[in-house]
C-alpha positions as CSV (number, residue, x, y, z in Angstrom):
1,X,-68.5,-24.9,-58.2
2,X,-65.2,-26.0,-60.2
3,X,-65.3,-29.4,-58.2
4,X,-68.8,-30.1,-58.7
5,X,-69.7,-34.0,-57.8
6,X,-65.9,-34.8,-58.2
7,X,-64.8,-37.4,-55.8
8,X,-61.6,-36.6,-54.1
9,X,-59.7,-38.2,-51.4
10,X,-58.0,-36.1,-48.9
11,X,-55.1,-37.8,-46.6
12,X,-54.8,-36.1,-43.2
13,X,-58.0,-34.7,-43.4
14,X,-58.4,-33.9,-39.7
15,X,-55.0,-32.0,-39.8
16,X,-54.5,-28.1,-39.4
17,X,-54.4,-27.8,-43.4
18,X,-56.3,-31.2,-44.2
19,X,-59.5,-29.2,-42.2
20,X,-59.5,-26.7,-44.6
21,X,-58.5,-28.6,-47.8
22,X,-61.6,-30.5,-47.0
23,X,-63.8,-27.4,-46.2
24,X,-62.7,-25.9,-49.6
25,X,-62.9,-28.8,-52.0
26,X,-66.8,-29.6,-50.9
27,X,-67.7,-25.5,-50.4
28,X,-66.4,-26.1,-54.5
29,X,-69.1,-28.9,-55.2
30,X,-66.7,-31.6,-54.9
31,X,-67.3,-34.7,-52.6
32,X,-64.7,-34.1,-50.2
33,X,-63.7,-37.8,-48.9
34,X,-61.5,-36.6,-45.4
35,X,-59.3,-39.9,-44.7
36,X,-57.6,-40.1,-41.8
37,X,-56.0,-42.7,-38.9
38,X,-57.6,-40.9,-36.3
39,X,-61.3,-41.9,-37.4
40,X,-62.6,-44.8,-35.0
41,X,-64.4,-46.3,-38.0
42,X,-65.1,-45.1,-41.5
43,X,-68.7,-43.0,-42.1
44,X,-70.0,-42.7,-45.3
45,X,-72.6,-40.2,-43.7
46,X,-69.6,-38.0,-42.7
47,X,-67.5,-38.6,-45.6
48,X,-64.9,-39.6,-43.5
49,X,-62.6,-43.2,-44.2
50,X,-60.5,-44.3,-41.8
51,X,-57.5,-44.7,-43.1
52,X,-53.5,-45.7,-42.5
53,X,-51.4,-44.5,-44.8
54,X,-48.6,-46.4,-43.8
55,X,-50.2,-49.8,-44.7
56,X,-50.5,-50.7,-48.1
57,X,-53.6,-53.6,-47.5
58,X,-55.6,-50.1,-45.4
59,X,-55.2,-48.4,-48.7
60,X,-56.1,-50.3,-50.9
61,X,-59.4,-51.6,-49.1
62,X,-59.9,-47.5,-48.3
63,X,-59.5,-46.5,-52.1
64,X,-61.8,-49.6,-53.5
65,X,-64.3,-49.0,-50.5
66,X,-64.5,-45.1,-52.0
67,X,-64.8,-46.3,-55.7
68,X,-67.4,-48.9,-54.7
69,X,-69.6,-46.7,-52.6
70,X,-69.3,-43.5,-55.3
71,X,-68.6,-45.1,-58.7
72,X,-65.5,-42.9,-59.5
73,X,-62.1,-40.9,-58.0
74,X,-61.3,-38.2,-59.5
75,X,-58.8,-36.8,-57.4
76,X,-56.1,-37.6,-54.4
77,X,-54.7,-35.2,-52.5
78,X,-51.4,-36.3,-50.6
79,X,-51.5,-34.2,-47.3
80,X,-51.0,-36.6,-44.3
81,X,-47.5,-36.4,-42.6
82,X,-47.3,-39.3,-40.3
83,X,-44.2,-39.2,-38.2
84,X,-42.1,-40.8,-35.0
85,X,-42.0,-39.0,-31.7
86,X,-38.3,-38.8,-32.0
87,X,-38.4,-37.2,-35.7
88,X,-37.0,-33.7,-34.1
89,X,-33.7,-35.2,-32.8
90,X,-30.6,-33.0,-33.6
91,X,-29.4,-34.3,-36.9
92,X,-25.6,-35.6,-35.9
93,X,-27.5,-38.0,-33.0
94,X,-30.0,-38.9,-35.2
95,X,-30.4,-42.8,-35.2
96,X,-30.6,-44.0,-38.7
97,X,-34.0,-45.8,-37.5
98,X,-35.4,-42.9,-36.7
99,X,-34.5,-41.3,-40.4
100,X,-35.3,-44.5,-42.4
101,X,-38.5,-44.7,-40.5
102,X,-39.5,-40.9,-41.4
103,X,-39.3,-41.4,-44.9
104,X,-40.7,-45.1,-44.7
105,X,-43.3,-43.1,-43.3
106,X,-43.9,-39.7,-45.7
107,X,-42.5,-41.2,-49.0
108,X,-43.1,-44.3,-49.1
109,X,-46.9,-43.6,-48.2
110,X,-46.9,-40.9,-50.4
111,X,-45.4,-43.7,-53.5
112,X,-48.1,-46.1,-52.2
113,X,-51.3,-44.0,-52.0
114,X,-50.1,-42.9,-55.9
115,X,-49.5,-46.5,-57.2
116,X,-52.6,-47.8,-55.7
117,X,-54.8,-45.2,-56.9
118,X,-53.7,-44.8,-60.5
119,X,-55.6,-47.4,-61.5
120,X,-58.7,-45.4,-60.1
121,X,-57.6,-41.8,-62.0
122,X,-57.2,-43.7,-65.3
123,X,-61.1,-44.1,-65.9
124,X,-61.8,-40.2,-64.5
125,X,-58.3,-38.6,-66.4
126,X,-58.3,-37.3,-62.8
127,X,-55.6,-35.6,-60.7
128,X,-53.3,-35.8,-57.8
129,X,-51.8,-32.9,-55.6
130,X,-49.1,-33.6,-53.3
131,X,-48.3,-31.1,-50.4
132,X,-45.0,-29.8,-50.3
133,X,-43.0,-27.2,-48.1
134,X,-40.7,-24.1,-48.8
135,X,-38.2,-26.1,-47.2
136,X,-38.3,-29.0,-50.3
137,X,-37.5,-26.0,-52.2
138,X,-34.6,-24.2,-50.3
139,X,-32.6,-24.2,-47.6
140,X,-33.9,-23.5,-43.7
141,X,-33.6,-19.7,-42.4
142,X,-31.6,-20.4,-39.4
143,X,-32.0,-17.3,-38.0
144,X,-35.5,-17.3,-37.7
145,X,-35.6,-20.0,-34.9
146,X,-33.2,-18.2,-32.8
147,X,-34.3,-17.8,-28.9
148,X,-37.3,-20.2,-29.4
149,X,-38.1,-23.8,-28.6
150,X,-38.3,-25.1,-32.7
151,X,-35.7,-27.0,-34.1
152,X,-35.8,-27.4,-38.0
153,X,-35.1,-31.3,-38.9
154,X,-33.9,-32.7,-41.5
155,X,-36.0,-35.8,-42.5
156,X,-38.8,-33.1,-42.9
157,X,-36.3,-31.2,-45.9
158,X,-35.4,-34.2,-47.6
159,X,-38.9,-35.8,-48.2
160,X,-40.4,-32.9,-49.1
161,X,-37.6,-32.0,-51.6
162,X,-38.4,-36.3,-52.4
163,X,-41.5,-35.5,-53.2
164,X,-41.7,-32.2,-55.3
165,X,-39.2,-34.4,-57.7
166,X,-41.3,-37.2,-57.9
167,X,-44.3,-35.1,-58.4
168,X,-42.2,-33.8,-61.8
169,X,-41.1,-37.6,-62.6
170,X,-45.0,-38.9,-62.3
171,X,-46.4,-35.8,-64.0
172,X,-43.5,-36.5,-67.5
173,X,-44.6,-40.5,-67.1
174,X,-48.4,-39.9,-66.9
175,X,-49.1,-37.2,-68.9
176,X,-50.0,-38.8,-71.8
177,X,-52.8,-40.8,-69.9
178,X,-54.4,-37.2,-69.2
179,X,-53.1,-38.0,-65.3
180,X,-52.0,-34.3,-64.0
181,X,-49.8,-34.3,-60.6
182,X,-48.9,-31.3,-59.0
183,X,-47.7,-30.0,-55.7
184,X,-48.7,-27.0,-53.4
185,X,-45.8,-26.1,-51.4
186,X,-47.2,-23.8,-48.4
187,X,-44.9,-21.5,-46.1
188,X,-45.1,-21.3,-42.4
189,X,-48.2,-21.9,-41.3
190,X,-49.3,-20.0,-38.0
191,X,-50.1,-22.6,-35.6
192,X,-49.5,-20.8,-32.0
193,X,-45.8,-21.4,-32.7
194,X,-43.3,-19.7,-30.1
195,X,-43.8,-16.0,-30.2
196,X,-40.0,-15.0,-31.4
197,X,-40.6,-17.4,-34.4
198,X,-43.6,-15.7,-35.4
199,X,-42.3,-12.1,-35.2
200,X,-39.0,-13.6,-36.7
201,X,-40.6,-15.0,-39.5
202,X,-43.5,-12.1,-40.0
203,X,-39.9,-9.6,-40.3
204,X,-38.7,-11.6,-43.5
205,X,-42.0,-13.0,-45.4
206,X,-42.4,-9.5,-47.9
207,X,-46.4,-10.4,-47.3
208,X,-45.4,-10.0,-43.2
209,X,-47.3,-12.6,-42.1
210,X,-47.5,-16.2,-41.5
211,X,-49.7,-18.5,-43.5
212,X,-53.1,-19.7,-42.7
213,X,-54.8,-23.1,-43.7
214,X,-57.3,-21.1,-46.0
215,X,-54.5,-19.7,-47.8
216,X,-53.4,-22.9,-48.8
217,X,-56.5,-25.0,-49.4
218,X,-57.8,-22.7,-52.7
219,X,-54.8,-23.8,-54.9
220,X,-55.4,-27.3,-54.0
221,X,-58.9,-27.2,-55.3
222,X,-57.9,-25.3,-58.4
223,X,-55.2,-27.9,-59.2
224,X,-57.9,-30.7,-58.9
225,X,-60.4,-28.6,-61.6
226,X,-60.4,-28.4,-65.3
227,X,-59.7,-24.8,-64.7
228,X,-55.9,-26.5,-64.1
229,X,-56.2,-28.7,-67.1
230,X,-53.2,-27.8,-68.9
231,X,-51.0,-27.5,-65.7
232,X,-49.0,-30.5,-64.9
233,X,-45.5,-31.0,-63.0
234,X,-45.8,-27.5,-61.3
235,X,-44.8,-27.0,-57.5
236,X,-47.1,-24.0,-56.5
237,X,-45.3,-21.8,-53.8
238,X,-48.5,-20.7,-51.5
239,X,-45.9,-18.9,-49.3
240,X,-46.2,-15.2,-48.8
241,X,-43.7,-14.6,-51.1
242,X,-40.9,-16.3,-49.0
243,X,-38.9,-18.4,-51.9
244,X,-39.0,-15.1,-54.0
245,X,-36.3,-13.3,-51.7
């Protein structure tokens, strides 16, 4: 029970890895507050706050609403990944809209949901994990896609590579405040992805399979515990051993 009666606020809850950040953090104790768009109205019963990332006046009515109704935050956990419908276009007929919207959408959210909830963390000395991606780390594996329908895009690359640096900027600026911010950078996820990705990226991985959303979700709930308390600035590869080779 390492997140016993902590309040933490989980953004994209209803999402593949959200789901199971959420089932983690409360199967740990902790009050799991699942905040997503997708909700048609907030319930407290459900622990579930609608929520728009993207708009700075829905976050900060969602975060005070959560303080309000439970006294304290003691954690954020960055996960949603809002994006446009035309966010896998090829990268030279890319429109810069279309890229300047993407990381309106992912960085900027992820900068606002940290600003506004800082002042929140500085009465708990509580924690924020970010979710990252092998590819903010390194470079794509373009043979892996080859013969399938998936096309690896770029916007996705350079937020995520945005935001494990940040993560490392906030963690040096709010350290001494007793403020921890991490990421957890997960591999490929299985998600019924095209067949010849799956076997492609199964024959590199050394741990020859792809990730699941419970393989992700237990590192996320250790960073939010005092078990993590002297860890700060860290991008944890969950990944199968994929960045190692």
């Amino acid at each position: 029970m390492i997140l016993e009666e902590k309040v933490i606020i989980v953004t994209g809850g209803e999402g593949l890895i959200g789901r199971a950040i959420v089932r983690d953090i409360r199967n740990k104790g902790g009050i799991a507050i699942n905040a997503d768009i997708t909700f048609e109205k907030t319930d407290w019963e459900r622990y579930e706050l609608k929520l728009d990332i993207t708009a700075e006046e829905s976050i900060l009515e969602g975060f005070k609403s959560v303080f309000d109704r439970f006294g304290r935050i003691d954690g954020l956990v960055n996960n949603a990944y809002p994006r446009t419908k035309d966010f896998g276009d090829h990268f030279e007929t890319m429109k810069l809209e279309t890229w300047n919207k993407n990381v309106e959408y992912q960085m900027s959210s992820t900068f606002l949901c940290i600003q506004k909830i800082l002042p929140f963390l500085r009465k708990s000395k509580g924690s924020i994990v970010n979710i990252g991606s092998i590819y903010g780390v390194v470079g794509n594996d373009l043979s892996i896609y080859e013969n399938t329908n998936i096309n690896p895009v770029a916007p996705y690359s350079a937020i995520k590579g945005g935001i494990v640096n940040l993560t490392r900027y906030l963690a040096a600026f709010y350290g001494s405040e007793e403020i921890r911010v991490n990421v957890v950078s997960p591999g490929g996820i299985f998600n019924n992805e095209h067949p010849t990705f799956v076997e492609n990226y199964e024959k590199k991985v050394p741990l020859k399979r792809m990730g699941q959303p419970e393989d992700i979700a237990p590192t996320v709930s250790f960073l939010l515990s005092k078990e993590a308390a002297y860890i700060t600035g860290q991008n944890i590869m969950v990944d199968g051993g994929w960045t190692c080779i």
